[in-house]
C-alpha positions as CSV (number, residue, x, y, z in Angstrom):
1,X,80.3,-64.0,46.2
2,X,83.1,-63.1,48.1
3,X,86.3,-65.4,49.1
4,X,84.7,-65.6,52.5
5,X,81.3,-65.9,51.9
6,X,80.0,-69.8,52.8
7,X,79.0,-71.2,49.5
8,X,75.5,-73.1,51.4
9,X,74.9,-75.1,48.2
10,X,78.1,-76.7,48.8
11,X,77.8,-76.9,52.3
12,X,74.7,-78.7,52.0
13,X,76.1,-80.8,49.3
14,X,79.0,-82.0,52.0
15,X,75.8,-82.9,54.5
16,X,74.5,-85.5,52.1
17,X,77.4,-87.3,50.8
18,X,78.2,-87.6,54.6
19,X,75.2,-88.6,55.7
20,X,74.6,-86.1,58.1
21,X,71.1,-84.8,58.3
22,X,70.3,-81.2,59.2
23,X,66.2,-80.9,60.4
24,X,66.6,-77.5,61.5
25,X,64.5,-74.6,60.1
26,X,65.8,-73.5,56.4
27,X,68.0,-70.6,56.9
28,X,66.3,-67.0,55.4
29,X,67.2,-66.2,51.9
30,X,69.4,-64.2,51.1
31,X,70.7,-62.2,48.1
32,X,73.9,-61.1,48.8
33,X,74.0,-58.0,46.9
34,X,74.5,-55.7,50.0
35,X,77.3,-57.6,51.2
36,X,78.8,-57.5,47.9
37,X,78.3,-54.0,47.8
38,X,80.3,-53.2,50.8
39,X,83.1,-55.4,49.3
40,X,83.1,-53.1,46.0
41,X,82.8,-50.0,48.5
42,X,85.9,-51.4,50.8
43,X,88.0,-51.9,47.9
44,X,86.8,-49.1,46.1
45,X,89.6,-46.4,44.4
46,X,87.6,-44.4,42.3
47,X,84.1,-43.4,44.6
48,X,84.1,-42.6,48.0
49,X,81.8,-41.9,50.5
50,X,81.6,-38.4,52.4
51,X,80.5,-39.3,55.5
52,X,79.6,-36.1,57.0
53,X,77.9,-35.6,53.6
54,X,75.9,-38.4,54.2
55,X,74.7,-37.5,57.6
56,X,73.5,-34.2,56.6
57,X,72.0,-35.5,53.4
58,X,69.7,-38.5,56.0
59,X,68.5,-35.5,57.6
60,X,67.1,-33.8,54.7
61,X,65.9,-36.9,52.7
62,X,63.9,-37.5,56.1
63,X,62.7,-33.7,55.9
64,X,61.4,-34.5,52.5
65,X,59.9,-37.6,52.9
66,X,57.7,-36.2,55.3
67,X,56.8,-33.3,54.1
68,X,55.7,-34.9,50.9
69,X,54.1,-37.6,53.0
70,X,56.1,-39.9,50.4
71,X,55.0,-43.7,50.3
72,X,54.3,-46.9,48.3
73,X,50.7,-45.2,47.8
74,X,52.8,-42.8,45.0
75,X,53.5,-46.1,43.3
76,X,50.0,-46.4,42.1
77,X,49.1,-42.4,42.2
78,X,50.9,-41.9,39.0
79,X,48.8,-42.1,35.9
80,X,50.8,-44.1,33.5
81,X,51.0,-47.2,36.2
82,X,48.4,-49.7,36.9
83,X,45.6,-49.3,38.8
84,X,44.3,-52.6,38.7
85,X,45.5,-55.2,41.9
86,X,45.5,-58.9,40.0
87,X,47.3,-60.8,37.4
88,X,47.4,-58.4,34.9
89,X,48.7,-55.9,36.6
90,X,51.5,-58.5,37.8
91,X,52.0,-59.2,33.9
92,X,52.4,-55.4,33.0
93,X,55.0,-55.3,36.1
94,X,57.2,-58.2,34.8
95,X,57.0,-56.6,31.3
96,X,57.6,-53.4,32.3
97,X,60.9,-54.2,34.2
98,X,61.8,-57.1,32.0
99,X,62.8,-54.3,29.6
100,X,63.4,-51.2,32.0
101,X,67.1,-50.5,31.2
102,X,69.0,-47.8,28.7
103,X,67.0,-44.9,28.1
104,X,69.4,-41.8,27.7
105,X,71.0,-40.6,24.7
106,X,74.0,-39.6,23.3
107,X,72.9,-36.2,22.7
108,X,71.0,-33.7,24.1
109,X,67.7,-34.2,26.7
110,X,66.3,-33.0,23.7
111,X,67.2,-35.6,21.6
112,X,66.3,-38.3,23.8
113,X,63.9,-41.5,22.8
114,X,60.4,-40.4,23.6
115,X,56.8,-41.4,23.7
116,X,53.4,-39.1,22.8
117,X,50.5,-40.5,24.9
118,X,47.9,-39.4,26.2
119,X,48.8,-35.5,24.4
120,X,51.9,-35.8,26.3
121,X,55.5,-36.7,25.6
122,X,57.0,-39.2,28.1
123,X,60.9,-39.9,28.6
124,X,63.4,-42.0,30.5
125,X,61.2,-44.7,32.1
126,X,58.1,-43.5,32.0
127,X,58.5,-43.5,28.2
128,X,58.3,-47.7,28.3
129,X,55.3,-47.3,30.9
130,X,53.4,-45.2,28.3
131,X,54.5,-47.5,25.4
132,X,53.2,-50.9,27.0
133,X,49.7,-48.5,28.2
134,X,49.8,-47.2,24.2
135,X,49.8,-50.5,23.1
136,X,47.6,-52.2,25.2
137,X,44.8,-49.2,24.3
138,X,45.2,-50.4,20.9
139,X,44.3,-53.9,21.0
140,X,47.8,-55.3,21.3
141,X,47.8,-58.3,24.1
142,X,51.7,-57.1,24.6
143,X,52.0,-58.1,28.2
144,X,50.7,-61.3,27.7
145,X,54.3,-64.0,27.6
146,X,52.3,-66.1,25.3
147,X,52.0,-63.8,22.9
148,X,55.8,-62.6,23.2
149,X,56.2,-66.6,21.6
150,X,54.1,-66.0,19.2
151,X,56.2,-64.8,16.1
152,X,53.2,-65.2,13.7
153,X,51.6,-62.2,15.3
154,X,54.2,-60.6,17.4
155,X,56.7,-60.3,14.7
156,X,59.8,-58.0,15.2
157,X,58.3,-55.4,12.9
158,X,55.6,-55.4,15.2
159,X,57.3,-54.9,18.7
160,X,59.2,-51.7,16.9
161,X,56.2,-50.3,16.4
162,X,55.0,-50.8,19.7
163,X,57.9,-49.3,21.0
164,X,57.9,-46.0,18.4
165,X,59.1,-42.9,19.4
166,X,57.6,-39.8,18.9
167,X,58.4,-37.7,15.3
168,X,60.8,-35.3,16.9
169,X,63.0,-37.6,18.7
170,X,65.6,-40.9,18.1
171,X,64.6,-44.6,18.4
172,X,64.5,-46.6,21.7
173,X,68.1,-47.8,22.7
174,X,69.3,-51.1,22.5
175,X,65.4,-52.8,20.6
176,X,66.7,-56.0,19.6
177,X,68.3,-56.7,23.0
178,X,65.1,-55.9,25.0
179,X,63.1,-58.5,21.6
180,X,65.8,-61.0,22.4
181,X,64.9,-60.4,26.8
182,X,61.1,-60.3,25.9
183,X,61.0,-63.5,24.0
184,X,63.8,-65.5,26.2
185,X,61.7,-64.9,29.3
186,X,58.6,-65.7,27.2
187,X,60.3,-69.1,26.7
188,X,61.5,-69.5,30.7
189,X,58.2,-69.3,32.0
190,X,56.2,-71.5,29.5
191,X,58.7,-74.4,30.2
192,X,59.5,-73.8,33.7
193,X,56.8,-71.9,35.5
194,X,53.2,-72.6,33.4
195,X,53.6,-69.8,31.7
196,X,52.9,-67.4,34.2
197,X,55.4,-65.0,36.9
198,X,52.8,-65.5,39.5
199,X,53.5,-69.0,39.7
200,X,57.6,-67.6,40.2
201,X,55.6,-65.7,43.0
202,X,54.1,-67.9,44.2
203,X,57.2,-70.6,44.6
204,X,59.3,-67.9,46.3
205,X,56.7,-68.3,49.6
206,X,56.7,-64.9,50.5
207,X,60.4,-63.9,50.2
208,X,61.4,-61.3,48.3
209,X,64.9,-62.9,48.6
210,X,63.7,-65.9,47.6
211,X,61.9,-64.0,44.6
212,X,65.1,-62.4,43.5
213,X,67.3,-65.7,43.4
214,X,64.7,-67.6,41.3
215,X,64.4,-65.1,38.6
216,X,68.5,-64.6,38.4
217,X,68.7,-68.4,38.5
218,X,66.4,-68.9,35.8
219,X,66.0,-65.6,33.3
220,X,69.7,-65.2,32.3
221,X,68.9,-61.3,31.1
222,X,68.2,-60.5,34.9
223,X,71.0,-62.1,36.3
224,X,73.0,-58.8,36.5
225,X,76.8,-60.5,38.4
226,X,80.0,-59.0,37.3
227,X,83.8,-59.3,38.5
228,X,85.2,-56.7,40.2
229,X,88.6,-57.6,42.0
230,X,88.6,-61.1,40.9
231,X,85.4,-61.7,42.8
232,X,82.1,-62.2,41.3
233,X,79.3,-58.9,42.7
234,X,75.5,-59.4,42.5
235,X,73.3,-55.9,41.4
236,X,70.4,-57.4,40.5
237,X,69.1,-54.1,39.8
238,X,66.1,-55.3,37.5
239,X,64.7,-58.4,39.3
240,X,65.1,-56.3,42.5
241,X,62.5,-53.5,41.4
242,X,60.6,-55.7,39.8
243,X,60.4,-57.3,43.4
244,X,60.1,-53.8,44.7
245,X,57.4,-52.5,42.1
246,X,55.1,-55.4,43.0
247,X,55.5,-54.5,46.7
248,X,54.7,-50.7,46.1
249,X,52.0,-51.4,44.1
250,X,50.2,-54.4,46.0
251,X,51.4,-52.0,49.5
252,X,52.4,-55.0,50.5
253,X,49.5,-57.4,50.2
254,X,48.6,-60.3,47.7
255,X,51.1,-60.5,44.9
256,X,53.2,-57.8,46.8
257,X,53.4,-59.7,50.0
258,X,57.1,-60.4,51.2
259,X,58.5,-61.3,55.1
260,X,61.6,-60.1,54.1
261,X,61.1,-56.8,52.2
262,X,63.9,-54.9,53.7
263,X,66.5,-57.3,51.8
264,X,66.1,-55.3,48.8
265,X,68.3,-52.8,48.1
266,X,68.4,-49.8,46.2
267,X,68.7,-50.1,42.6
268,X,72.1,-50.1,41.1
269,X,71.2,-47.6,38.2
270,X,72.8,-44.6,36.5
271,X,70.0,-42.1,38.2
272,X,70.7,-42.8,41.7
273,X,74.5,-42.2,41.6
274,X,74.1,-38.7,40.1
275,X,71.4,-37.6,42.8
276,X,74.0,-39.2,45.4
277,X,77.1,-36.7,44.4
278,X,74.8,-33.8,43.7
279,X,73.6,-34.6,47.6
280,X,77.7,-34.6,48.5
281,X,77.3,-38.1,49.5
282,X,79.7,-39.2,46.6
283,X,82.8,-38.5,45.9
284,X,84.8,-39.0,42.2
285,X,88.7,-39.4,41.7
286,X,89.6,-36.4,39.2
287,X,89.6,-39.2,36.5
288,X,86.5,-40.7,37.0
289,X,84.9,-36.8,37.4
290,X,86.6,-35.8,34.6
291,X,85.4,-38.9,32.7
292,X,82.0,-38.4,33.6
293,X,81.8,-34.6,33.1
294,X,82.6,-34.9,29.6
295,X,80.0,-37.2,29.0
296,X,82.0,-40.2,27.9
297,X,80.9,-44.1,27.6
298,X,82.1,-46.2,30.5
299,X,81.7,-49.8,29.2
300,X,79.7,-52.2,31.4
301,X,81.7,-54.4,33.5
302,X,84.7,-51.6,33.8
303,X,86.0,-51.0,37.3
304,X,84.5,-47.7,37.6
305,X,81.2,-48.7,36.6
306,X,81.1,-51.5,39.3
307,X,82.9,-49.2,41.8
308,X,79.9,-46.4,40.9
309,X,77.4,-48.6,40.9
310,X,78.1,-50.6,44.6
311,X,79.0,-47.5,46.1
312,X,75.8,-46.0,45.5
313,X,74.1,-49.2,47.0
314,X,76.4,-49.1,50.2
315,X,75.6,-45.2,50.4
316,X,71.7,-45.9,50.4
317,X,72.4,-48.6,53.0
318,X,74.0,-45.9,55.1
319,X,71.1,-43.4,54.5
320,X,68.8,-45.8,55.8
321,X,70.6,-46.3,58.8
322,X,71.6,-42.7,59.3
323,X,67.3,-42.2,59.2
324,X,66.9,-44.9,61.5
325,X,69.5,-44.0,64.2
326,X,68.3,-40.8,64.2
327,X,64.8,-41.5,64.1
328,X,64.1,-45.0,65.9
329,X,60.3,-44.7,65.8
330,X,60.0,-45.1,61.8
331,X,60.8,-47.8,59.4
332,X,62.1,-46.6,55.9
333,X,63.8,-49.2,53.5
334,X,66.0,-49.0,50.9
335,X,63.3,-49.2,48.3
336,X,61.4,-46.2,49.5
337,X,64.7,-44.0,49.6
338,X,65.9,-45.1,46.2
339,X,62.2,-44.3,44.9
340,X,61.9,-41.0,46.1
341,X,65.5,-39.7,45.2
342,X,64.8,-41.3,41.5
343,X,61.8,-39.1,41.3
344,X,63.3,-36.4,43.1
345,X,65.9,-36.2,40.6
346,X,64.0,-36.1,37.6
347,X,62.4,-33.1,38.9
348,X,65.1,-31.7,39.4
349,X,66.3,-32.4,35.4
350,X,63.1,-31.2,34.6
351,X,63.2,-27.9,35.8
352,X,66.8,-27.5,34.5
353,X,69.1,-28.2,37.8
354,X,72.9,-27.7,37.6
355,X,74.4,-31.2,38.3
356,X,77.0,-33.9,37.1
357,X,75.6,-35.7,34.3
358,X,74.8,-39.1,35.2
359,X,77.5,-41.8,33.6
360,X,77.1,-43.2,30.7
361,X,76.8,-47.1,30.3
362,X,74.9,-49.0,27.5
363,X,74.0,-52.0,28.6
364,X,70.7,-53.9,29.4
365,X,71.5,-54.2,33.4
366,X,70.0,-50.9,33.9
């Protein structure tokens, strides 16, 4: 929150002990993490924004998305997601992001954590999707929270085998963090929410706002706030696309129905940024460049990190509106945008693109 923000809890507070009564409407959630990130980009001394850059790159992002006919419909197109449009599918998609952060590795691509399924080898996020998939094909009720609780059966030894890597590459990143996040939340929604996210769904009323502030307020491994400049900055970046994935892959309907959609921002990730310079939307002091070219950590919390990563939200947010201005008749969100650049990136890895590596973070926020 920044030093100017209205803090509406205390607000509120100040009502009652006064006695005064307010019966108007309840104001719209809201989740403050895009006016946080243009209080990181404002303040910012490391990342910049090219605006000319930025206007040419709205112009061919737009190209793109139509040409590809890009839309939540490639949520559910790929084969390793869900297909299914009920409560287990909601359960994979809370397990799934619950533990969506940290994939890269120190070394080569090569040498990255990776998962054989289906005869292929999956990496980055995808090689979770096909680890949850791989287990559940062999009898293991891993998306189920109960069973997360259960340490008879789902026994550490157990959950490293669910998440092995193939024979040729390293071990997943960071395993007894995402243990400690699978069996925390297993405890949050047994004692607060009947054991179930779709009852967190279902509280939120629609709002994906809403949706966001209940899981930050109440699974402490998704409440990704940091300090930058003395002032405390909301991400968010899992319980957002976890918010996001159920919207892309419901289109919008039952579990994935939210009012207030366009709240969400992009995803405050280590993907996005890269994509974002390559694009000449970004620009690095020689330090930070220099840093990042050489592949070296950045620890989680550091000013660049924070600059990098609300930058990249505030750039998105400028996309979107670059898109809009210059083409009134559509409707493209932040979500959609972030998507498609993600996936447009990885293709771009995949066939061997010349770019800035991506900075390097270990941490469970992304």
């Amino acid at each position: 929150m920044s030093d100017d923000e209205v803090d509406s809890d205390l607000l509120e507070l100040l009502r009652k002990s006064l006695g005064i009564h307010d019966n108007s409407p309840p104001r719209p959630a809201k989740t403050g993490v895009l006016e946080d990130a243009e209080y990181i980009y404002d303040n910012s001394t490391d990342v910049a924004l090219d605006m000319r850059g930025t206007k040419t790159a709205a112009s061919s992002i737009w190209t793109l998305i139509q040409e590809k006919q890009y839309s939540t419909r490639d949520w559910s197109k790929h084969e390793l997601h869900p297909k299914a449009k009920d409560e287990s599918t909601v359960d994979f998609i809370f397990l799934m992001d619950l533990l969506n952060f940290s994939f890269w590795s120190d070394g080569a691509l090569s040498e990255q954590y990776a998962v054989e399924y289906r005869g292929k080898t999956w990496t980055g996020y995808w090689s979770l999707v096909a680890a949850i998939q791989r287990a559940l094909d062999e009898g293991t009720p891993i998306t189920s929270p109960s069973f997360w609780l259960n340490e008879g059966e789902c026994t550490d030894d157990l959950l490293q085998h669910i998440f092995r890597a193939s024979a040729s590459s390293v071990p997943i990143p960071l395993l007894g963090d995402r243990i400690y996040c699978l069996r925390e939340a297993g405890y949050v929604l047994r004692d607060q929410f009947n054991g179930a996210f779709t009852t967190c769904i279902e509280q939120s009323k629609g709002s994906a706002a809403a949706l966001v502030n209940l899981i930050v307020d109440n699974f402490p491994c998704l409440d990704d706030r940091h300090k930058f400049e003395d002032t405390t900055v909301r991400f968010h970046k899992r319980a957002q696309i976890l918010v996001a994935d159920l919207w892309a892959c419901f289109e919008g309907e039952n579990f994935g129905c939210f009012h207030d959609i366009d709240q969400i921002t992009m995803f405050a990730d280590y993907r996005i940024p890269q994509m974002l310079h390559s694009l000449g939307c970004l620009q690095y002091s020689p330090s930070l460049e220099s840093h990042i070219r050489q592949r070296k950590a950045i620890e989680s919390g550091h000013p660049w990190e924070i600059q990098l990563r609300g930058c990249s939200i505030w750039c998105i947010e400028l996309l979107r509106r670059e898109i809009q201005r210059q083409h009134p008749e559509t409707h493209l969100n932040a979500i959609l945008i972030d998507f498609f650049l993600y996936d447009t990136m990885k293709e771009l890895e995949t066939k061997g693109h010349d770019c800035i590596p991506h900075h390097r973070t270990r941490s469970i926020w992304y």
